[in-house]
C-alpha positions as CSV (number, residue, x, y, z in Angstrom):
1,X,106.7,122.7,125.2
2,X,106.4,119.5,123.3
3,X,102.6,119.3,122.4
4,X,101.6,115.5,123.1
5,X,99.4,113.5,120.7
6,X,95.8,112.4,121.4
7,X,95.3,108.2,122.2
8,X,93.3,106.7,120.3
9,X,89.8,105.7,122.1
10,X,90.0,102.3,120.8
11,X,92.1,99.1,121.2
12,X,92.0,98.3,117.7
13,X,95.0,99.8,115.4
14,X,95.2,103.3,114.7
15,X,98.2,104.2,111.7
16,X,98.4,105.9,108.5
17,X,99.5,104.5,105.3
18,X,101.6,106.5,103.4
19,X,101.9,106.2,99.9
20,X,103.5,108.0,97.0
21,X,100.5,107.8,94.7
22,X,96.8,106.3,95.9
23,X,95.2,105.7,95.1
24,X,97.0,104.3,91.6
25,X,96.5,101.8,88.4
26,X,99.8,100.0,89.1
27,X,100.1,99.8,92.9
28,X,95.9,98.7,93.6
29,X,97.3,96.1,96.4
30,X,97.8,98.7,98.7
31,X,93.9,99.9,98.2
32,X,92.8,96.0,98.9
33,X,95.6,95.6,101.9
34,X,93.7,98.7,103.0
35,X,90.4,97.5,102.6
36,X,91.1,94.3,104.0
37,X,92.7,95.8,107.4
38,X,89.8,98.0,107.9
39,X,87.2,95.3,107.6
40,X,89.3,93.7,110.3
41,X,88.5,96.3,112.4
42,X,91.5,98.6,112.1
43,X,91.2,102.8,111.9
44,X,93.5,103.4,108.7
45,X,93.9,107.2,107.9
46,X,95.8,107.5,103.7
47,X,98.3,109.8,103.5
48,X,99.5,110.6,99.5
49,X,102.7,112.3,98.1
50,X,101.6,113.1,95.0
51,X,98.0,113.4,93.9
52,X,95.5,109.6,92.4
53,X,96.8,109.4,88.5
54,X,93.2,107.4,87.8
55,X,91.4,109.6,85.5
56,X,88.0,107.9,85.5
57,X,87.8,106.7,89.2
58,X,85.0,104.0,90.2
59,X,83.2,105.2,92.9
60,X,84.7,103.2,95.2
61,X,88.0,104.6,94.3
62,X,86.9,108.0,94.3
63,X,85.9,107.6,98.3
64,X,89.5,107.0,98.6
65,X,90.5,110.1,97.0
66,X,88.4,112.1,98.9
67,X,89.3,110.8,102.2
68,X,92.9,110.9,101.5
69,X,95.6,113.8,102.3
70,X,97.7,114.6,99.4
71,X,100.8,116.2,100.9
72,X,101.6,118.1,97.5
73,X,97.8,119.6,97.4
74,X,98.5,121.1,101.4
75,X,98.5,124.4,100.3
76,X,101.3,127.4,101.2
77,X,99.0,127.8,103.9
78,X,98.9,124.5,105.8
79,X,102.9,124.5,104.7
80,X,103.8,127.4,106.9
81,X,101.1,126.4,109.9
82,X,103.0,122.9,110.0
83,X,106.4,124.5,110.2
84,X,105.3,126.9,113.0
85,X,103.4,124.2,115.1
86,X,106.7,122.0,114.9
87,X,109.2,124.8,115.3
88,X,106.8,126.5,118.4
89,X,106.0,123.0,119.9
90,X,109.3,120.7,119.3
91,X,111.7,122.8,118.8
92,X,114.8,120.7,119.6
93,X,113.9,118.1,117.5
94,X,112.4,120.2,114.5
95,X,116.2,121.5,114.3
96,X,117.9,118.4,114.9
97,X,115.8,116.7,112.5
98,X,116.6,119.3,110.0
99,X,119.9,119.6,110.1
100,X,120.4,115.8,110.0
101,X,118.3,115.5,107.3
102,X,120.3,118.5,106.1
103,X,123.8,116.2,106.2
104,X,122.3,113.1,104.2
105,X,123.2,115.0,101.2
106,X,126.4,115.1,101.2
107,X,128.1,117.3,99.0
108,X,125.3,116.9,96.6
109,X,123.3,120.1,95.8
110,X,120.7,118.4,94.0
111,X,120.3,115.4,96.8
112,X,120.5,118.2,99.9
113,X,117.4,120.4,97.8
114,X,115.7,117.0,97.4
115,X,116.0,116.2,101.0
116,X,114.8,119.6,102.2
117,X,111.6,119.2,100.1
118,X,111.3,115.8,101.8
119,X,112.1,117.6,105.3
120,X,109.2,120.1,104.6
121,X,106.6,117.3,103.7
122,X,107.5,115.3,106.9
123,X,105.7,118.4,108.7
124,X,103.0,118.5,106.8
125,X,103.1,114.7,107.8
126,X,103.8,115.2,111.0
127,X,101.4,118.0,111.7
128,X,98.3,116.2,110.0
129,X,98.9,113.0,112.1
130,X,99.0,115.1,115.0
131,X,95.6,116.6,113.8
132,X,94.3,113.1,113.3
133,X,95.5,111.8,116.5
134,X,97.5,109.0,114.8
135,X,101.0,108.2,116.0
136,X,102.6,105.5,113.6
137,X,102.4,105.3,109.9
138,X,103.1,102.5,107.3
139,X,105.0,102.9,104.2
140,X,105.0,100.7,100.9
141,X,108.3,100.9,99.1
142,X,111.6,102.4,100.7
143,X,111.1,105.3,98.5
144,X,111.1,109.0,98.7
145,X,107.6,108.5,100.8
146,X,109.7,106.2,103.0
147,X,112.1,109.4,103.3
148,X,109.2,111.8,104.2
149,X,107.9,109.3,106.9
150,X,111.7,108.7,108.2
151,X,111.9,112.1,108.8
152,X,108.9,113.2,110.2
153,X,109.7,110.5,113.0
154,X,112.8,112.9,113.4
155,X,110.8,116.0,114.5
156,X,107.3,114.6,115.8
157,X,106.7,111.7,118.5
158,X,105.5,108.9,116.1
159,X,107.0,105.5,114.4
160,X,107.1,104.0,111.6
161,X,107.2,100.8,109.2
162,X,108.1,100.1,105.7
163,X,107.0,97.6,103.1
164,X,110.1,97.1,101.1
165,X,109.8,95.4,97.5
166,X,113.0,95.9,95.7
167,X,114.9,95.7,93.8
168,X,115.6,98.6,92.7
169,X,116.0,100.4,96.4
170,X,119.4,97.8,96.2
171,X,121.0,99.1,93.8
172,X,121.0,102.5,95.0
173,X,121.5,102.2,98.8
174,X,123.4,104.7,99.8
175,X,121.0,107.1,97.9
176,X,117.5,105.7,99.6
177,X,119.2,105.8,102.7
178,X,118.2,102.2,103.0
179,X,120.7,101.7,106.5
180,X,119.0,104.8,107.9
181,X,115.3,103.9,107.5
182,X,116.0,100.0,108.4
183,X,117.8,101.1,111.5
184,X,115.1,103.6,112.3
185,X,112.1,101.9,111.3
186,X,110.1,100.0,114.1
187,X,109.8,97.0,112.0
188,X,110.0,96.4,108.7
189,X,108.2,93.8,106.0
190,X,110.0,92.3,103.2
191,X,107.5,91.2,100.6
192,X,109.7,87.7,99.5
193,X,112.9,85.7,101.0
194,X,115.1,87.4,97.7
195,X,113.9,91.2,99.6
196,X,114.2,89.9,102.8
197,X,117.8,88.0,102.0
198,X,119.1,91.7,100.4
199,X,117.6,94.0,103.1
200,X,119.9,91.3,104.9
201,X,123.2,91.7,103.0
202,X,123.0,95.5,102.5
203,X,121.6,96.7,106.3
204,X,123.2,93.5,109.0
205,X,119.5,94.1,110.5
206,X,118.2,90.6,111.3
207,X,116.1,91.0,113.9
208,X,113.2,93.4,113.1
209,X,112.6,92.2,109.4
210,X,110.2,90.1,107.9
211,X,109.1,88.4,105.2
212,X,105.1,88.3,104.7
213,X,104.1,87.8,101.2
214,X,101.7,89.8,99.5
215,X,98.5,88.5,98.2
216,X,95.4,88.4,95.6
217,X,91.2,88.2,96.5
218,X,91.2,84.7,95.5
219,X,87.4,84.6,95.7
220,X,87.5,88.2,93.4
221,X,90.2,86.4,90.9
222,X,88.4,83.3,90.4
223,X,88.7,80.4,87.8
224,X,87.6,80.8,84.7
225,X,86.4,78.7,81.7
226,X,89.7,77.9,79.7
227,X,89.2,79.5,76.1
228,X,89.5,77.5,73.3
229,X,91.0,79.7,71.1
230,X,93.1,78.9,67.4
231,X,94.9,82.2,68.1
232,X,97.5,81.8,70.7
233,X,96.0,85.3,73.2
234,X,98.8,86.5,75.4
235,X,98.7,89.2,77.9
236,X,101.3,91.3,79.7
237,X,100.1,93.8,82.5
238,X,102.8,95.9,83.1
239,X,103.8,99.5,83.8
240,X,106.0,100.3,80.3
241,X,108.8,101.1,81.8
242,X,112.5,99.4,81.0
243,X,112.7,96.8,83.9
244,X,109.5,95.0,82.6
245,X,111.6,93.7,79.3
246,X,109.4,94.3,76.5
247,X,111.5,94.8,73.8
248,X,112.6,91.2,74.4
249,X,109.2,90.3,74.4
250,X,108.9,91.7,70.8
251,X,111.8,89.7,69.6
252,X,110.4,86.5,70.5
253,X,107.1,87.2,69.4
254,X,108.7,87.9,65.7
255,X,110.4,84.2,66.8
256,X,106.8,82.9,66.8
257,X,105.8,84.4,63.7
258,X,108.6,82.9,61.8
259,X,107.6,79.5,63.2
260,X,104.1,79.7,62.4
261,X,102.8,80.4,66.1
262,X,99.3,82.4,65.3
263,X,98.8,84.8,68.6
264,X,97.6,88.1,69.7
265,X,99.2,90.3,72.5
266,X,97.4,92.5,74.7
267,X,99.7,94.9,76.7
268,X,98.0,96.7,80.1
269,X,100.1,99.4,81.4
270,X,101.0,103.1,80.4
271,X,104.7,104.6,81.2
272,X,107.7,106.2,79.7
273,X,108.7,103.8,76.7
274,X,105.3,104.0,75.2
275,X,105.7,105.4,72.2
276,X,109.5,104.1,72.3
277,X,108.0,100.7,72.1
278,X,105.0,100.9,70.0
279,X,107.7,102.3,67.3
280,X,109.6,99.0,68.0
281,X,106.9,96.7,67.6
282,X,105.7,98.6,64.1
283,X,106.1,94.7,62.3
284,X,104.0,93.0,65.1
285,X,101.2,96.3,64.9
286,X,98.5,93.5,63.4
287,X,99.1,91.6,66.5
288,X,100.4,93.6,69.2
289,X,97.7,96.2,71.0
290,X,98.3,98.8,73.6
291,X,95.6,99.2,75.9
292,X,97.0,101.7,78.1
293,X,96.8,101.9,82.2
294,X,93.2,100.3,83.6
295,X,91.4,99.8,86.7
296,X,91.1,96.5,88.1
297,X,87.9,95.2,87.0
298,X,89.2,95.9,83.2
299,X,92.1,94.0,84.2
300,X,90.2,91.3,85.4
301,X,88.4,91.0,82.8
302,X,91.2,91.0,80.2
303,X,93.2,88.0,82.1
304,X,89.9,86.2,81.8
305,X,90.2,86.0,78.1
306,X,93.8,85.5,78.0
307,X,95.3,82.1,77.2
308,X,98.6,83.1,78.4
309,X,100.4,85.4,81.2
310,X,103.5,86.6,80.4
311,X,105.8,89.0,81.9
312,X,109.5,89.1,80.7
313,X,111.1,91.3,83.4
314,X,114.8,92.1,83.9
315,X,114.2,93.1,87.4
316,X,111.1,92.4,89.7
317,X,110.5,92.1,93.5
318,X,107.1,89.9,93.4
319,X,104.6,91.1,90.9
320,X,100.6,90.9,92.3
321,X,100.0,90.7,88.2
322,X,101.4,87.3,87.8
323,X,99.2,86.2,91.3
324,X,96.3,87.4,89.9
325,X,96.6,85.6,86.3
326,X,97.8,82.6,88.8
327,X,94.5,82.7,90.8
328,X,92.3,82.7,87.3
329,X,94.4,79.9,86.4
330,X,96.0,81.3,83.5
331,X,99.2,80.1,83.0
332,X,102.5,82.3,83.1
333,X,105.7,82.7,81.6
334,X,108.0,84.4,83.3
335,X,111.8,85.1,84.1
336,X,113.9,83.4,86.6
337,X,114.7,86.3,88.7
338,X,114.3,88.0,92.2
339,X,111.4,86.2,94.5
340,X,109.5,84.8,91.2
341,X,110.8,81.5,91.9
342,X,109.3,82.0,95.4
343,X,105.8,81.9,93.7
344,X,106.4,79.8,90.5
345,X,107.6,76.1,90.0
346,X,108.9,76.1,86.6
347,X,107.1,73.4,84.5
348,X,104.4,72.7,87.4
349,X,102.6,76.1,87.8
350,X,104.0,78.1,85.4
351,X,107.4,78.5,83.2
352,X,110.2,80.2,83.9
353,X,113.0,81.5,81.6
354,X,116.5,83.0,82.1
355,X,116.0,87.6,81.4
356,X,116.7,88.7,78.5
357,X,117.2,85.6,76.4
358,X,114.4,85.8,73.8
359,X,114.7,82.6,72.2
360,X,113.5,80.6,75.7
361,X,110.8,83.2,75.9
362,X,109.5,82.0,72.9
363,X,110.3,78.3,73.3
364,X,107.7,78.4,76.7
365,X,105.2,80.5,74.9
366,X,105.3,77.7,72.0
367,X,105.0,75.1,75.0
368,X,101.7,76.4,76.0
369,X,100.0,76.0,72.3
370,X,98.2,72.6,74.2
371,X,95.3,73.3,75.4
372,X,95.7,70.4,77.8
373,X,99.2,72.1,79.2
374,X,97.7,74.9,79.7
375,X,94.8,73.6,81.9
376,X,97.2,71.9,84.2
377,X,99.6,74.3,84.8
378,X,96.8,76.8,85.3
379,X,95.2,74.5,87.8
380,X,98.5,73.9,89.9
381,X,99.0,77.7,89.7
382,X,96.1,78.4,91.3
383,X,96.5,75.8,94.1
384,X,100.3,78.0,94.6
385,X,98.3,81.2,95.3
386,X,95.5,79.4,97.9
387,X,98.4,78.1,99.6
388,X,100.6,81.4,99.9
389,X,99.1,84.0,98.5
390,X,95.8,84.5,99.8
391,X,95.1,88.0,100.5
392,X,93.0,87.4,103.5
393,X,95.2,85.1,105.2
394,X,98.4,87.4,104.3
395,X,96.5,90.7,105.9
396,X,95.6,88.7,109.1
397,X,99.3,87.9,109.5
398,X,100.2,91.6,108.9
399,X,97.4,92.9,111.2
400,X,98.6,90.6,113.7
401,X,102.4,91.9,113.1
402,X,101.0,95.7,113.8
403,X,99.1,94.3,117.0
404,X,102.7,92.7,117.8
405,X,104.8,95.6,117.4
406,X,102.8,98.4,118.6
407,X,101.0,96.7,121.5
């Protein structure tokens, strides 16, 4: 007997987001994406992997933790009850779905263990959506939550979606099952034309993608006051983590200090090269300060006093940070690389330099001593965002994309 799942009582949209952390310091766009589709009327259940990271939730943010499932807090309990609901009520497709999630491992112990843990959260998934009376669920990133959620469409009758961001889900294909979830998904997002272009080139799937930006609360991340400061005060919101560049950062900032250029860095962000970087930057320590992972209204805050946004990545998808500096017109420097250029003119609302070359990085900081520069790239920057990158407008386009493909 396959057990059948409740309908929702309402015409408006019914899904879970799934989510690998929520809620979480680096990833608060989901929370507002959520926000923003509930105020539009939608039922949105959160589903989490792992348990929040945020320490000393808001209590907004702490509403969010209570109301969400964390998959890895279930219990042995719950574990077992989802495995005998599925196995008792779907039996075919529990063990179809286990031994084909069995086979995407290959001859690779460690992937096969990894996809069996995977296999055994998608039933916990399954099950709770069941509970819930939910029958589709979103995913950001074509991660191992992406996995979880592919799989649990496998054994139990619901869909699912993806965001994908990239790019580091291309250079490991094979291993994120990328083909399997694109082929399998019932639509999928790309958050830029560089995502949408690669889900493109590595999947042949053209006609259930795309491309819908992301977006910032432009009324939230407002304008502010240009300071009119003697020392040059950079910031860099970034997880600390080696794709975000920071030792080249460090390298142009001693470039600065050999050419005179007074300045101050504030780095937001916690991760695995901490103490690895704050070792490197031992000569910059007067100047350099690490403030750790914070919640958005500190961010907020910090880009307010900031003279300068930069963010030297070696590999990015579309960062909400540099939006956000964007809609307070601060001006950023950036690299030339993935769907930046999407969201950046060089020289008009914003800079952009080649990765990893130090000297340029320096060269557009230098630029942006002028007070005058600075207030007219800022301004054009945050006339980019209002045009594209409007949260409000970019959630209506997604809500009406759910509507589209689940009607």
């Amino acid at each position: 007997m396959e057990a059948p799942f409740r309908q929702p009582a309402t015409e408006n949209l019914n899904l879970c987001y799934l989510v690998s952390s929520y809620p979480s310091y680096s990833h608060t766009f989901i929370l507002r994406e959520i926000v923003k589709l509930r105020e539009l009327g939608a039922r949105i259940s959160t589903c989490s992997i792992n348990p929040s990271e945020i320490k000393e939730p808001s209590a907004g943010i702490q509403r969010e933790i209570d109301a969400t499932f964390v998959i890895k807090k279930a219990g042995v309990w719950n574990f077992f009850a989802a495995l005998g609901f599925a196995v008792w009520n779907r039996p075919r497709t529990f063990f179809s779905g286990f031994f084909r999630a069995l086979s995407k491992g290959g001859w690779d112990l460690k992937k096969t263990l990894f996809h069996m843990f995977y296999f055994g959260e998608a039933c916990l998934l399954g099950h709770w959506m069941w509970k819930k009376g939910v029958q589709h669920v979103h995913v950001h990133f074509a991660n191992p939550a992406a996995s979880v959620a592919l799989f649990a469409s496998w054994v139990f009758p619901i869909t699912f979606s993806m965001t994908v961001h990239g790019p580091d889900v291309f250079s490991a294909v094979e291993t994120n099952l990328l083909q399997e979830k694109v082929s399998s998904a019932r639509f999928v997002v790309a958050i830029s034309r560089f995502t949408l272009s690669q889900i493109f080139f590595h999947t042949k799937e053209w006609q259930k993608c795309h491309c819908m930006y992301l977006g910032v609360d432009t009324k939230l991340f407002s304008p502010r006051s240009a300071p009119k400061n003697e020392t040059l005060r950079l910031l860099c919101v970034a997880r600390l983590s080696p794709a975000k560049g920071h030792g080249i950062l460090f390298k142009a900032l001693e470039m600065l200090l050999d050419r005179g250029v007074p300045f101050s860095l504030e780095l937001i962000g916690d991760g695995p090269l901490r103490e690895e970087l704050q070792e490197k930057c031992k000569a910059l320590s007067s100047h350099v300060h690490f403030r750790g992972a914070l919640l958005e209204d500190a961010v907020r805050k910090a880009i307010a006093k900031a003279d300068v946004f930069v963010l030297p990545s070696f590999a990015e998808g579309l960062p909400i940070s540099l939006m956000e500096a964007m809609a307070c017109q601060v001006p950023c420097v950036t690299t030339w690389y993935g769907g930046i250029p999407e969201l950046i003119e060089s020289g008009v609302s914003g800079i952009l330099v080649p990765p990893a070359d130090p000297d340029a990085l320096a060269c557009a900081i230098q630029r942006l001593r002028f007070l005058d520069e600075r207030r007219r790239m800022g301004e054009r920057a945050r006339e980019r965002v209002l045009e594209k990158f409007d949260l409000e407008e970019n959630v209506l386009r997604l809500r009406d994309l759910f509507h589209q493909e689940l009607s």
